[in-house]
C-alpha positions in Angstrom: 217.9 162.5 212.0 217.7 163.1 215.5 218.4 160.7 218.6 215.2 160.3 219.5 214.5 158.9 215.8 216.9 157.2 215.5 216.3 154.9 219.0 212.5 154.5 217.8 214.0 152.8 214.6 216.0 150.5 217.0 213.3 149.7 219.2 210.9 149.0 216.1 213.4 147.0 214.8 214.0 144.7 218.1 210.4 144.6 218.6 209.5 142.9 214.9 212.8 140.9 215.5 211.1 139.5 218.7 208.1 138.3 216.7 209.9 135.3 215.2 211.5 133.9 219.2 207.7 134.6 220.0 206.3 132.1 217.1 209.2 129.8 218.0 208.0 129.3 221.7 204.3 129.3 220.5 204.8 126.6 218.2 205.7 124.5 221.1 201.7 124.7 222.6 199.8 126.1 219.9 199.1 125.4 216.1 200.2 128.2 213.8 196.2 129.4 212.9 195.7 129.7 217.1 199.0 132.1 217.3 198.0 133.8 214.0 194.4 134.6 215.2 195.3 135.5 219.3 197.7 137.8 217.9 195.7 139.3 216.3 192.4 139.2 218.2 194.3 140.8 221.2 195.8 143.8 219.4 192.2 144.6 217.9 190.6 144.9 221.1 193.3 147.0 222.5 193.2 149.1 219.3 189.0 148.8 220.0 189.5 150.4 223.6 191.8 152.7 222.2 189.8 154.2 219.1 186.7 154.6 221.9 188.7 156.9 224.0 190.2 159.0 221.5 187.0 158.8 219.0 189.0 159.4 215.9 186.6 161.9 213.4 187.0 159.2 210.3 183.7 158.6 207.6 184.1 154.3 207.3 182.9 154.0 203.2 182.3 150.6 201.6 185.7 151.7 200.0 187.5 151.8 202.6 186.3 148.8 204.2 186.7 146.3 201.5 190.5 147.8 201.3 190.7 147.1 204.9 189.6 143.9 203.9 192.2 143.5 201.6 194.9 144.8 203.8 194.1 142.2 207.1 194.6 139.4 204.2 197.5 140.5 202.5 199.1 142.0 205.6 198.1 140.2 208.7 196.1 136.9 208.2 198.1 135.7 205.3 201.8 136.3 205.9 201.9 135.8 209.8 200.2 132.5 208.6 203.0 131.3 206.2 206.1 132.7 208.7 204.4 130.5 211.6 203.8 127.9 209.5 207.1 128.2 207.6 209.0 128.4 211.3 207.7 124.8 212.0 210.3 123.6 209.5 212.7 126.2 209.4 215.0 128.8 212.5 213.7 131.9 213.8 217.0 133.4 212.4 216.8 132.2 209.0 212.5 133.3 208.8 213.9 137.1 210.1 217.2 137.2 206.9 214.5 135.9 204.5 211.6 138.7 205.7 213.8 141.4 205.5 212.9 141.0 202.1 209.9 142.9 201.6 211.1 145.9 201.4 213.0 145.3 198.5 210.0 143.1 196.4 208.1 146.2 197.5 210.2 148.5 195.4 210.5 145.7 192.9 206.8 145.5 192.7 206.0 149.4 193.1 207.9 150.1 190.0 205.9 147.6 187.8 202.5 148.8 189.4 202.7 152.6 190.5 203.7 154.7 187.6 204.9 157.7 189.7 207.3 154.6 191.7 210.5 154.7 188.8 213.3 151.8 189.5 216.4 153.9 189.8 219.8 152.3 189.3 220.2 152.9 193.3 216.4 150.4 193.9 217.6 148.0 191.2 221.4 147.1 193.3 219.3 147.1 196.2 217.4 144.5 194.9 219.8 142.5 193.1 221.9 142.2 196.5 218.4 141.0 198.5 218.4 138.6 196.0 221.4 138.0 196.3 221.1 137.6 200.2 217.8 135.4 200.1 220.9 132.9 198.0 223.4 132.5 200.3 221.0 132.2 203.2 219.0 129.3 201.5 221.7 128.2 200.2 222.6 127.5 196.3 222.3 123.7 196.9 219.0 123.9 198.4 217.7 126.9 196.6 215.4 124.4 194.3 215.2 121.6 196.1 211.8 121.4 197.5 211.9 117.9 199.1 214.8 118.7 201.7 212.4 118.8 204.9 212.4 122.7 205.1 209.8 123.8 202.4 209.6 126.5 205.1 212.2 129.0 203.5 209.4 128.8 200.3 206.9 129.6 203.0 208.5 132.6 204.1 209.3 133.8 200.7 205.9 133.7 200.0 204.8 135.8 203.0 207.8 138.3 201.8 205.3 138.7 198.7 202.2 139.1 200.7 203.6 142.0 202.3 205.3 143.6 199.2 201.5 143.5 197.7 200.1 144.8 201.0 202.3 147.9 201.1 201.4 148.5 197.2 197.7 148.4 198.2 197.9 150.3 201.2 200.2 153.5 198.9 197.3 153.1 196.3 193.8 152.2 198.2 195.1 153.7 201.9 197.1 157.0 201.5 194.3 159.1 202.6 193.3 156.9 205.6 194.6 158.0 208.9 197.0 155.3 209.9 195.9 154.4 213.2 192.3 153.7 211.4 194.7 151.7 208.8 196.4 149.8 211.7 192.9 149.0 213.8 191.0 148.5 211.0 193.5 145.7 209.5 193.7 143.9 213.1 190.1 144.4 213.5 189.1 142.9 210.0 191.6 140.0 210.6 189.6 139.4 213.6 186.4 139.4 211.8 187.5 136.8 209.3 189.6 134.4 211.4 186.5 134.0 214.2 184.3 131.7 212.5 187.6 129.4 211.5 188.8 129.8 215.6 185.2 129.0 216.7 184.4 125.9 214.5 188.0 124.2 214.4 189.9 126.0 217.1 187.7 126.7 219.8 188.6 123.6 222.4 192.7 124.7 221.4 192.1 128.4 222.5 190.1 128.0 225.2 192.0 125.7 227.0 195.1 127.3 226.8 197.2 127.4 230.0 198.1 130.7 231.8 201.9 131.2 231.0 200.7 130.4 227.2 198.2 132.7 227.4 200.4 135.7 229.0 202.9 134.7 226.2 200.4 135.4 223.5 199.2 138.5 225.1 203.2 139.8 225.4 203.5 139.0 221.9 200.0 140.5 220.7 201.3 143.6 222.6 205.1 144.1 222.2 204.9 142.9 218.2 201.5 144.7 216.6 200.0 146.8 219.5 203.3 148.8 220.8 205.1 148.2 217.3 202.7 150.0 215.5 202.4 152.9 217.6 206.2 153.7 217.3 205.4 152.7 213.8 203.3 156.4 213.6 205.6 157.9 215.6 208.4 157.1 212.8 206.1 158.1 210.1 205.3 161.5 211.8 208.8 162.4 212.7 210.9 161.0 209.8 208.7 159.6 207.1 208.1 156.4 205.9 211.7 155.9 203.4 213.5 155.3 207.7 211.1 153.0 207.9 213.2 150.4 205.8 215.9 150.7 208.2 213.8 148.8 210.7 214.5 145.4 208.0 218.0 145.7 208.6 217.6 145.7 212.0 215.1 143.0 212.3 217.5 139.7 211.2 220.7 140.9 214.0 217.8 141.0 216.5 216.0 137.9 216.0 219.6 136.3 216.0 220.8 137.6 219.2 217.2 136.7 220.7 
């Protein structure tokens, strides 16, 4: 693998790192639905702009929609829900070791629900040792004990699934869909749904939010889906998506050091 690759895998890596110091200093102004849905809203319109200028050649069927559907649920609304959520009781640092999970339920997972996706011996140590990791960063003691004031950890477990089912979706439903219509189309759906939720209960929240909030959210809208995802293709073209999974080991070390 080249430099070049290699330092796109680094700067992926530090960039979904990031998104967990970002939630952290959210969480000080906003509620974890208002970070969840600016995040979102403000990648989709940059993706909007973006798919106007290039005017992709892409036919939109039901199909594909309702798996787009799928996707902003299963990959956007409802695991950057549960991590922000889960940070309110729970570090940054910890949220990042317990995410860098999803890889590993994703093979877990794949291999139940893809027949051409076998577990080899090499998948199942991998596993065994996330599992293994998810243990001694919980902690044994705490593992099972859900009244210890961080139900957090369960939180971000939880999301850890979410994704695992959204990458499973997007192989079966997806793998003909070119991936910046994937990408726009998930932010762009999330959007959709989490409107009428921001405009009925969130609406006073977002609107008054104060300039160095608002910059914040449009850094981390930016730097963590908008920018991330395009290095994201840039990976996938160059390398293919099995380097992609070295972005999770890089993701924990960042969000620590951050």
């Amino acid at each position: 693998m080249e430099l070049r690759s290699w330092s796109l895998i680094l700067i992926l890596g530090f960039l979904w790192g990031s998104s967990f110091l970002f939630v952290e200093l959210l969480l000080e102004a906003l509620t974890p639905f208002s970070i969840v849905y600016l995040r979102v809203l403000i990648a989709s319109l940059i993706f909007l702009v973006f798919l106007i200028i290039i005017r992709p050649r892409f036919q939109l069927t039901k199909g594909v929609i309702l798996s787009l559907f799928v996707m902003a649920i299963l990959n956007n609304i409802l695991p950057f829900l549960l991590i922000a959520i889960g940070q309110q009781s729970t570090t940054g640092s910890l949220a990042s070791i317990l995410n860098a999970n999803t890889s590993l339920l994703t093979i877990l997972l794949a291999s139940i629900l893809i027949p051409s996706e076998k577990l080899s011996i090499n998948r199942l140590v991998g596993v065994v040792v996330g599992v293994l990791g998810v243990i001694i960063a919980v902690g044994f003691e705490s593992l099972f004990d859900f009244y210890d004031g961080r139900s957090g950890k369960y939180l971000i477990l939880a999301a850890t699934v979410s994704y695992a089912f959204a990458g499973i979706w997007g192989r079966i439903k997806l793998s003909q869909v070119p991936p910046i219509i994937s990408a726009s189309g998930m932010l762009i759906m999330s959007t959709v749904v989490m409107t009428p939720f921001a405009f009925f209960y969130r609406s006073e929240e977002i609107m008054g939010l104060s300039l160095n909030i608002f910059v914040l959210a449009t850094a981390f809208a930016l730097l963590c889906s908008v920018a991330a995802y395009f290095i994201y293709f840039k990976i996938l073209e160059g390398t293919g998506a099995g380097n992609l999974l070295l972005c999770t080991i890089i993701i924990p070390p960042s969000a620590i050091i951050l």
